[in-house]
C-alpha positions in Angstrom: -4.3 -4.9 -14.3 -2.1 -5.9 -16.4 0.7 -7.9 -14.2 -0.6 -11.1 -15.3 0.4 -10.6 -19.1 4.1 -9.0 -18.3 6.4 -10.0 -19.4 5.0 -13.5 -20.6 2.6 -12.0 -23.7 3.4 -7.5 -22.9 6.6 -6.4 -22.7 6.4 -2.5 -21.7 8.6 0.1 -23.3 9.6 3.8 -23.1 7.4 5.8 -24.9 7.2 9.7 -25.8 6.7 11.3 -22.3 8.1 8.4 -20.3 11.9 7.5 -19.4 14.0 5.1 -17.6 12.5 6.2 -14.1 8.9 5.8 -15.6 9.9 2.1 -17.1 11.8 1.6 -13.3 8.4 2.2 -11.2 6.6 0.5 -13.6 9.0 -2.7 -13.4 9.1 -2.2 -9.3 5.2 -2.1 -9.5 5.1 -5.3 -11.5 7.4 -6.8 -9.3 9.2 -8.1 -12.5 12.4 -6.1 -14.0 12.0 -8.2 -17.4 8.6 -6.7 -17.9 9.6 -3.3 -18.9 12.7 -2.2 -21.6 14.0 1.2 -21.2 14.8 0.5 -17.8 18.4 2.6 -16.4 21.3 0.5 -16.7 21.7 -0.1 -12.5 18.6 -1.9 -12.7 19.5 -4.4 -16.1 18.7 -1.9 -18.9 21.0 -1.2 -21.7 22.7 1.6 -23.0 20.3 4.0 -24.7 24.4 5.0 -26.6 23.3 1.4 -28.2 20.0 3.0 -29.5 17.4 0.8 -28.6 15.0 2.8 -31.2 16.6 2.6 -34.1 17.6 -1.7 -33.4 14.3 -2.2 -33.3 12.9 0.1 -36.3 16.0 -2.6 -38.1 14.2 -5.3 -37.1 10.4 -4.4 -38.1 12.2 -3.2 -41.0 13.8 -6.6 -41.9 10.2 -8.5 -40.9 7.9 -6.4 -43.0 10.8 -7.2 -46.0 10.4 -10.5 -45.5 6.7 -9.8 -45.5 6.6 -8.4 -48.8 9.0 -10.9 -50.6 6.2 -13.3 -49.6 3.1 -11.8 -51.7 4.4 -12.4 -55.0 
């Protein structure tokens, strides 16, 4: 049901419970391997040793900085 919003407006990630297998059948099933992150490396994912997590808690991070330096 949700096909037609991947990867242009939902991009899937791993989540607690799921890993790269999970994120692979769900790219396969898609028919799309840029719908999905957490995906194993064979099939274009990226080193979880990079830490995919804590890149992106450094981004939301930055944005919700930026956010705040804004109110005043």
């Amino acid at each position: 049901m949700i096909k037609p919003y991947c990867p242009s407006q939902y991009i899937a990630a791993t989540d607690v419970g799921t890993t790269e297998l999970d994120m692979a059948v769900f790219a396969h099933e898609i028919g799309d391997m840029h719908a999905c992150t957490g995906k194993p490396q064979e099939l274009g994912g990226i080193p979880h040793e990079i830490g995919t997590t804590g890149y992106g808690v450094s981004v939301a991070f930055d944005a919700t900085l930026d956010f705040l330096k804004n109110l005043k």
